[in-house]
CHARMM internal coordinates of N, CA and C (Angstrom, degrees):
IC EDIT
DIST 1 N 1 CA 1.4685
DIST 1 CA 1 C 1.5359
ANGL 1 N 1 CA 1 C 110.31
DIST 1 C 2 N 1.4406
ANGL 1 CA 1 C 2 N 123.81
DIHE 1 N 1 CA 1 C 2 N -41.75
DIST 2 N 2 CA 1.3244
ANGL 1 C 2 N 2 CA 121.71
DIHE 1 CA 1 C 2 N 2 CA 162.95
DIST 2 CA 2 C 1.5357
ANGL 2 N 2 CA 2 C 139.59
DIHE 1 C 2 N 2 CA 2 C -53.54
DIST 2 C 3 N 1.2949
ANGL 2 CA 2 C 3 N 98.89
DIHE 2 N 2 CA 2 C 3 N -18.64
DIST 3 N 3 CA 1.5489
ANGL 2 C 3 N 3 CA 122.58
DIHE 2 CA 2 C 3 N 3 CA 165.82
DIST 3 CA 3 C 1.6208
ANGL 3 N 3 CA 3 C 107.74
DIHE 2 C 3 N 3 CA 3 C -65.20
DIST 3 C 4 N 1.5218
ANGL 3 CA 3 C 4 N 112.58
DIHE 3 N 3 CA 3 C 4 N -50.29
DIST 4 N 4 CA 1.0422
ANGL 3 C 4 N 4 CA 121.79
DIHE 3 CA 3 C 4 N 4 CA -163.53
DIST 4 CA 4 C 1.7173
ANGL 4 N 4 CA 4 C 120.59
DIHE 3 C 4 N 4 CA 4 C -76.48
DIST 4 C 5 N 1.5099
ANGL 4 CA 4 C 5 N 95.33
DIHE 4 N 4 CA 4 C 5 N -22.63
DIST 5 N 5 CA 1.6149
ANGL 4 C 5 N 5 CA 121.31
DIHE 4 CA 4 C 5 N 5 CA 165.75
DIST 5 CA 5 C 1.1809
ANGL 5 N 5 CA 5 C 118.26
DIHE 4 C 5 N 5 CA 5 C -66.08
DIST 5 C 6 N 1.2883
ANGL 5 CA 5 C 6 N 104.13
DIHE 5 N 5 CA 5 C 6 N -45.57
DIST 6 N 6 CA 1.8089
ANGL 5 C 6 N 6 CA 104.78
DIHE 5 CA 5 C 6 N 6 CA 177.76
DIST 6 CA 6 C 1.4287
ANGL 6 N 6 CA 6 C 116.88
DIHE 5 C 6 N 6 CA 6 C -86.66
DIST 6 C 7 N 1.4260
ANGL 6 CA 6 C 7 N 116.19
DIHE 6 N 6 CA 6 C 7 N -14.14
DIST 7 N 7 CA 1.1859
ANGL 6 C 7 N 7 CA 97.16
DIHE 6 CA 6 C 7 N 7 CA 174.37
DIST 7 CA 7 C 2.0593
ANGL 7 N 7 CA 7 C 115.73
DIHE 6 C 7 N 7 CA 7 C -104.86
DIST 7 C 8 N 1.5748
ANGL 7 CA 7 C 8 N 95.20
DIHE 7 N 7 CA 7 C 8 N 14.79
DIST 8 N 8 CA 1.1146
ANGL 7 C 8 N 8 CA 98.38
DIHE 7 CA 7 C 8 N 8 CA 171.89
DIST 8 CA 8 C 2.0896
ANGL 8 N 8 CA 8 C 105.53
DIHE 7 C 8 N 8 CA 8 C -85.70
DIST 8 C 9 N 1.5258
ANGL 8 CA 8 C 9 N 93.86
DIHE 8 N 8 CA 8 C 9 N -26.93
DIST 9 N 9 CA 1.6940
ANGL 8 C 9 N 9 CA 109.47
DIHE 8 CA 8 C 9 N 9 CA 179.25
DIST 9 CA 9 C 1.6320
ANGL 9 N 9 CA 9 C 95.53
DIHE 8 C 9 N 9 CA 9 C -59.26
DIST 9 C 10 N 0.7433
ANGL 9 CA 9 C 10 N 140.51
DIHE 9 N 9 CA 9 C 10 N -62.56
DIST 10 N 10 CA 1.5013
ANGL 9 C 10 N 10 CA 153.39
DIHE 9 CA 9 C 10 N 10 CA -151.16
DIST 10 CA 10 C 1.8748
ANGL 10 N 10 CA 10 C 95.17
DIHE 9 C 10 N 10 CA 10 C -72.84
DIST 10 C 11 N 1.5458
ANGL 10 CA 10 C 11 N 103.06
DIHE 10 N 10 CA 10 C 11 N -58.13
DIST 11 N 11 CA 1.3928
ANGL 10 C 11 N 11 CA 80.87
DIHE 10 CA 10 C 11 N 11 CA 176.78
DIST 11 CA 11 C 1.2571
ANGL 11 N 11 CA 11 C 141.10
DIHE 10 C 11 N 11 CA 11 C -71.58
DIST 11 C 12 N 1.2120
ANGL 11 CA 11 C 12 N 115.05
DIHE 11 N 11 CA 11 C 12 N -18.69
DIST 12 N 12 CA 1.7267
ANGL 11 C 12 N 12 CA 143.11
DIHE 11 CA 11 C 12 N 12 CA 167.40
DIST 12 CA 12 C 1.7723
ANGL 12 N 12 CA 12 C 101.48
DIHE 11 C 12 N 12 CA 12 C -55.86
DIST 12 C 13 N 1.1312
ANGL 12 CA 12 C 13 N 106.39
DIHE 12 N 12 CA 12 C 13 N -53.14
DIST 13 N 13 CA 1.7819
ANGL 12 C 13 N 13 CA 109.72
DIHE 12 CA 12 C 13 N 13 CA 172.34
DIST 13 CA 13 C 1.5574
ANGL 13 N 13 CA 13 C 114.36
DIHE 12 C 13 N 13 CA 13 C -48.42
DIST 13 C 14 N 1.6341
ANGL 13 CA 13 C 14 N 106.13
DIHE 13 N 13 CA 13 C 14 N -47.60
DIST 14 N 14 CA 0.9026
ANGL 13 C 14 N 14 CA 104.23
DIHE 13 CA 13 C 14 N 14 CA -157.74
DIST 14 CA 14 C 1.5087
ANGL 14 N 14 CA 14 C 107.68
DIHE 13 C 14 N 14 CA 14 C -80.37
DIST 14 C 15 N 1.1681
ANGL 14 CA 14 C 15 N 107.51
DIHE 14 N 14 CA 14 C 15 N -34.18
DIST 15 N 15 CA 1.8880
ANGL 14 C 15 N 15 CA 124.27
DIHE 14 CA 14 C 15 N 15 CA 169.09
DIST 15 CA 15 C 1.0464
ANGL 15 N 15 CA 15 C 112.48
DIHE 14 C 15 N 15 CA 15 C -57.42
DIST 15 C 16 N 1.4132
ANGL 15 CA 15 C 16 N 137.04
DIHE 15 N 15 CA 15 C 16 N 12.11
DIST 16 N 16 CA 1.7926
ANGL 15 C 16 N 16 CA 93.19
DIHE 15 CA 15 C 16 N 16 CA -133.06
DIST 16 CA 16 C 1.5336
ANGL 16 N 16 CA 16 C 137.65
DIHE 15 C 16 N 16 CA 16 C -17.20
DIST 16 C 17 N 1.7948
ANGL 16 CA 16 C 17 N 87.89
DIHE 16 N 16 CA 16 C 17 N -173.24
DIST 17 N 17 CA 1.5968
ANGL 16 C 17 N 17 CA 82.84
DIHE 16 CA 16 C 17 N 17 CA -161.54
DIST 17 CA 17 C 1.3784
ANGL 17 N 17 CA 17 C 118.88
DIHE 16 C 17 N 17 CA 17 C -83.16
DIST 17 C 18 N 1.4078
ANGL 17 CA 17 C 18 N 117.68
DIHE 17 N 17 CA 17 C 18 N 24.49
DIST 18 N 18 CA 1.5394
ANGL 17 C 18 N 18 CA 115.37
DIHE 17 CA 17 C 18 N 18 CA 166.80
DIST 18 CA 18 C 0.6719
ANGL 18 N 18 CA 18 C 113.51
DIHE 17 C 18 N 18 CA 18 C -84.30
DIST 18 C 19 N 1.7075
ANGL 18 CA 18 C 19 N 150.34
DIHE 18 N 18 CA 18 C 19 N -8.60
DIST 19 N 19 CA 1.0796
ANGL 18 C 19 N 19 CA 158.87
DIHE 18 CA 18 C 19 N 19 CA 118.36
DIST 19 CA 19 C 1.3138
ANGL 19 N 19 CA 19 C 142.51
DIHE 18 C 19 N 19 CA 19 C 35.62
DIST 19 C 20 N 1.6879
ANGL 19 CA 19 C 20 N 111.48
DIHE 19 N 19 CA 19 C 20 N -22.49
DIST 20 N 20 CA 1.4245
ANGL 19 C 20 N 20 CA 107.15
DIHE 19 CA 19 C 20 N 20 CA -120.01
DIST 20 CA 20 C 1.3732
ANGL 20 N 20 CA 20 C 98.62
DIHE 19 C 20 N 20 CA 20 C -91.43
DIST 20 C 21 N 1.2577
ANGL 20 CA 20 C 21 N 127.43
DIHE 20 N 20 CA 20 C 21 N -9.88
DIST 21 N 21 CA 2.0407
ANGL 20 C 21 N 21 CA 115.85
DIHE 20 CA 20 C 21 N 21 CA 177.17
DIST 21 CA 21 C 1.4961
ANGL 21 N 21 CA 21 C 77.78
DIHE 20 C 21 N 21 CA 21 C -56.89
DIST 21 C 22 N 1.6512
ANGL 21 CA 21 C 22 N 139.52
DIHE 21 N 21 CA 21 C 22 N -70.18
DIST 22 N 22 CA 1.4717
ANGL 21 C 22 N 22 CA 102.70
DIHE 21 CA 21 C 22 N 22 CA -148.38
DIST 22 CA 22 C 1.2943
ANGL 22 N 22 CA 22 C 120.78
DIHE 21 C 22 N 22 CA 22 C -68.14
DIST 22 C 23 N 1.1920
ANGL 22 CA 22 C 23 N 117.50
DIHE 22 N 22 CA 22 C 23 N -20.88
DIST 23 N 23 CA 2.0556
ANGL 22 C 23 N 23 CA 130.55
DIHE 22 CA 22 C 23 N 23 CA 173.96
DIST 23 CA 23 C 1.5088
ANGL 23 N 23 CA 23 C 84.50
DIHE 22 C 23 N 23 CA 23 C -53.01
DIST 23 C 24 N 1.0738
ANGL 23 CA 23 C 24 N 120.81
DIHE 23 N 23 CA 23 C 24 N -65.34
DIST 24 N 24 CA 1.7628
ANGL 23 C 24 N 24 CA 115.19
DIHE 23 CA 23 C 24 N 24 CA -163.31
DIST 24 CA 24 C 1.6996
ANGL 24 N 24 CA 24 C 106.51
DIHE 23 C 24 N 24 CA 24 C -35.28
DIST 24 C 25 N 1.5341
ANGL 24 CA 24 C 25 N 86.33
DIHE 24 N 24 CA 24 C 25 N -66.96
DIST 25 N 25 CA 1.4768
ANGL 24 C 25 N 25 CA 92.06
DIHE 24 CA 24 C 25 N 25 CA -161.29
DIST 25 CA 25 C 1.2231
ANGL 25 N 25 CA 25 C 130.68
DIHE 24 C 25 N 25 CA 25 C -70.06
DIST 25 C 26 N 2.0086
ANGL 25 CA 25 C 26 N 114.92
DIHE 25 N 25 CA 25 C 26 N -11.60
DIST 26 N 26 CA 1.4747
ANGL 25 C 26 N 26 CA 111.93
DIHE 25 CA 25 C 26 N 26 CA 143.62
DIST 26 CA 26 C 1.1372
ANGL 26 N 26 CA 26 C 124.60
DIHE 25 C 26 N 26 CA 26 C -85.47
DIST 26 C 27 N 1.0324
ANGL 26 CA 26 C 27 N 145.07
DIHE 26 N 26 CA 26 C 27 N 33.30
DIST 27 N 27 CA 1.4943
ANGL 26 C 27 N 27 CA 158.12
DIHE 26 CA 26 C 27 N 27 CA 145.78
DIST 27 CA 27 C 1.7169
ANGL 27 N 27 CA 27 C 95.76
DIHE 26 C 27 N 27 CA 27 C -82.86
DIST 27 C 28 N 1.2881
ANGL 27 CA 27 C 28 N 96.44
DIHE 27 N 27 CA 27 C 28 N -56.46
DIST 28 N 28 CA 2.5018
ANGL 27 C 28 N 28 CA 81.83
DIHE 27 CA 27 C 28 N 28 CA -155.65
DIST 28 CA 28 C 2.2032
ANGL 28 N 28 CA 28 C 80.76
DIHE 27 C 28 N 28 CA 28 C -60.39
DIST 28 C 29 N 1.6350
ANGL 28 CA 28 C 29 N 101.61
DIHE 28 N 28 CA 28 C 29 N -50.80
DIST 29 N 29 CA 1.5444
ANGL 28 C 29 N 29 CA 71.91
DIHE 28 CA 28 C 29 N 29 CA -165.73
DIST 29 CA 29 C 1.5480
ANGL 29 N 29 CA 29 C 136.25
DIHE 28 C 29 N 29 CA 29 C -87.35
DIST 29 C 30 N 1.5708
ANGL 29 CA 29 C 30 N 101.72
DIHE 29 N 29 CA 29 C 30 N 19.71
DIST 30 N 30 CA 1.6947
ANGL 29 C 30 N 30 CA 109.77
DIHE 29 CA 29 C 30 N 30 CA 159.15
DIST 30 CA 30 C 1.9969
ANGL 30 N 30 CA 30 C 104.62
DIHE 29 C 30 N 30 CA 30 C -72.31
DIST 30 C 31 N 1.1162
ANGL 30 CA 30 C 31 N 96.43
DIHE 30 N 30 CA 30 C 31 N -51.36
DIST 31 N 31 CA 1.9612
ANGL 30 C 31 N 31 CA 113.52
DIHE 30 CA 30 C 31 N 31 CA 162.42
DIST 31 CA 31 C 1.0321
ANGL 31 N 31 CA 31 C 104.07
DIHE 30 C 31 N 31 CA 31 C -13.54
DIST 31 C 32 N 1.3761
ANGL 31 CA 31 C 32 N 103.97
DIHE 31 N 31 CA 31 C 32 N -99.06
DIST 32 N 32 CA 1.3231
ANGL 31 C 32 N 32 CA 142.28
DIHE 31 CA 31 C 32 N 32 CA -169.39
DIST 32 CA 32 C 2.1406
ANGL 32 N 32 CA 32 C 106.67
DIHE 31 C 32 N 32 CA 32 C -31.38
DIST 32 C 33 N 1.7297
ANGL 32 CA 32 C 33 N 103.56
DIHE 32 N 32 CA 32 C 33 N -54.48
DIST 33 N 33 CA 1.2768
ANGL 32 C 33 N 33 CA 129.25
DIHE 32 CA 32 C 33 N 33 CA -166.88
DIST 33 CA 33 C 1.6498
ANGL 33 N 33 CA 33 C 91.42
DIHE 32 C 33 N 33 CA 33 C -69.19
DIST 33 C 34 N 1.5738
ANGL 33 CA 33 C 34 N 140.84
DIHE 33 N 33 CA 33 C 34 N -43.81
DIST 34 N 34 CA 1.3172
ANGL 33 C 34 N 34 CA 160.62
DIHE 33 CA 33 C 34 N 34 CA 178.06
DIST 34 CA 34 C 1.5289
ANGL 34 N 34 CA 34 C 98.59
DIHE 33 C 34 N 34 CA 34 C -42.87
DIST 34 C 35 N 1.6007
ANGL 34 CA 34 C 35 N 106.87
DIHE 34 N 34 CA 34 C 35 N -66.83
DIST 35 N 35 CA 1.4663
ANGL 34 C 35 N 35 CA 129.71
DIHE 34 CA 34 C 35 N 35 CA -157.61
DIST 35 CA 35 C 2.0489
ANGL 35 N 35 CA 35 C 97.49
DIHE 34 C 35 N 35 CA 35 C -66.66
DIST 35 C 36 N 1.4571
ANGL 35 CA 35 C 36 N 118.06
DIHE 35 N 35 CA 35 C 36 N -70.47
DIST 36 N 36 CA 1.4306
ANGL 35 C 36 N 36 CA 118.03
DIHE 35 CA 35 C 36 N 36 CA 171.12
DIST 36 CA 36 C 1.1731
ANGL 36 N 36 CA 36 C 105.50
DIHE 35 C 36 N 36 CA 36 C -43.88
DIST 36 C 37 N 1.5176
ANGL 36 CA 36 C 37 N 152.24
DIHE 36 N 36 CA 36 C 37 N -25.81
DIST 37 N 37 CA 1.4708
ANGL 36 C 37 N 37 CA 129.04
DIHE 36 CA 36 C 37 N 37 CA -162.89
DIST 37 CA 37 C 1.7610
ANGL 37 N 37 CA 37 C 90.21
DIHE 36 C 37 N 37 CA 37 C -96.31
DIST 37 C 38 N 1.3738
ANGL 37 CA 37 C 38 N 119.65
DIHE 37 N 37 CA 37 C 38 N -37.76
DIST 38 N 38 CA 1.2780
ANGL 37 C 38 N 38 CA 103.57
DIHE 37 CA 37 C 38 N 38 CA -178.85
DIST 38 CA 38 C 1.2450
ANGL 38 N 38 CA 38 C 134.21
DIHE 37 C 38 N 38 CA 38 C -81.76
DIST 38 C 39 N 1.6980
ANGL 38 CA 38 C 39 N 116.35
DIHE 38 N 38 CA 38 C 39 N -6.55
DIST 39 N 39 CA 1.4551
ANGL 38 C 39 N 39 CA 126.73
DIHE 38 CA 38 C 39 N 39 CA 171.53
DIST 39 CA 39 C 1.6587
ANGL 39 N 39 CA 39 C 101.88
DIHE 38 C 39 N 39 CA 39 C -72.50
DIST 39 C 40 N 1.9576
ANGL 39 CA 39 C 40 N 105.32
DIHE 39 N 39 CA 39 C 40 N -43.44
DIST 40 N 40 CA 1.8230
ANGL 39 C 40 N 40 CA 108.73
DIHE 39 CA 39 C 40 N 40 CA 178.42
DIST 40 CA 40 C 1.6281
ANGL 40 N 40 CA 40 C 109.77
DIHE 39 C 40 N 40 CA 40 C -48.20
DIST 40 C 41 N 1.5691
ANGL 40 CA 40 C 41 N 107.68
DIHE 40 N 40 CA 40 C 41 N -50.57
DIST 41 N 41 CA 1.4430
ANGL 40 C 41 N 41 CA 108.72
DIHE 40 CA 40 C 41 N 41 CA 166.42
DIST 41 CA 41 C 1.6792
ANGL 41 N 41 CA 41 C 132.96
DIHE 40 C 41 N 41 CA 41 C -50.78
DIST 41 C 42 N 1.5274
ANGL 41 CA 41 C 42 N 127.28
DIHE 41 N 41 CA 41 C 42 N -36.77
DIST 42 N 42 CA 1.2894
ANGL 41 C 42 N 42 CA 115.12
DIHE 41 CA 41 C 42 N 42 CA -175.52
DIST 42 CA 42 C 1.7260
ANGL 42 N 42 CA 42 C 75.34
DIHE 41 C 42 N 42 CA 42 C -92.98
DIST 42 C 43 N 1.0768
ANGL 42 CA 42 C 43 N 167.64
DIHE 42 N 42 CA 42 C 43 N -47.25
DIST 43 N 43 CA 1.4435
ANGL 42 C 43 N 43 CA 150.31
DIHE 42 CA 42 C 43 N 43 CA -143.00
DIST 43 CA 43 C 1.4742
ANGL 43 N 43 CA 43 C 100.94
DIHE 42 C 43 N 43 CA 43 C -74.99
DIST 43 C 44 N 1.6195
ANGL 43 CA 43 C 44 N 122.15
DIHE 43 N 43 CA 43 C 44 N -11.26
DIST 44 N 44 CA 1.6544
ANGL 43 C 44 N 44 CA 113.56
DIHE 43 CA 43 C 44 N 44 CA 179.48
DIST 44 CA 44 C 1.3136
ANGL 44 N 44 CA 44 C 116.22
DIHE 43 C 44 N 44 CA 44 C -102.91
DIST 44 C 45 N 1.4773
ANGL 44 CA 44 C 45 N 104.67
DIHE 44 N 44 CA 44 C 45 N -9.60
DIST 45 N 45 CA 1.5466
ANGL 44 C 45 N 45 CA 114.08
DIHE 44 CA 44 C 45 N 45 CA 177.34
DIST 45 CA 45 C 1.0629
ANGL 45 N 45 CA 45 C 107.92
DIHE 44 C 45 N 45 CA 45 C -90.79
END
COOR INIT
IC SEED 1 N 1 CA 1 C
IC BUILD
C-alpha cells in the first residue's frame, strides 16, 4: 500500500494539483483494487 502512496505523490507532482478528476479517479480505483484483494482474501479463508 505504501508503494501505492508514493506513487500516487509523484503523480499529483507531476499533474499538479489542479488535477483532480484524475486524483479522483486514482483514488476510486486504488479503492476499488483494495476492496477485490480483500473479498479474494476472505473467499480463500
Amino acid at each position: 500500500m505504501r508503494q501505492a502512496v508514493r506513487y500516487l505523490r509523484t503523480r499529483v507532482r507531476a499533474f499538479g494539483s489542479g488535477n483532480r478528476k484524475f486524483l479522483m479517479s486514482v483514488i476510486i480505483y486504488l479503492y476499488k483494487h483494495m476492496l477485490v484483494k480483500e473479498i479474494k482474501v476472505k473467499k480463500n479463508v
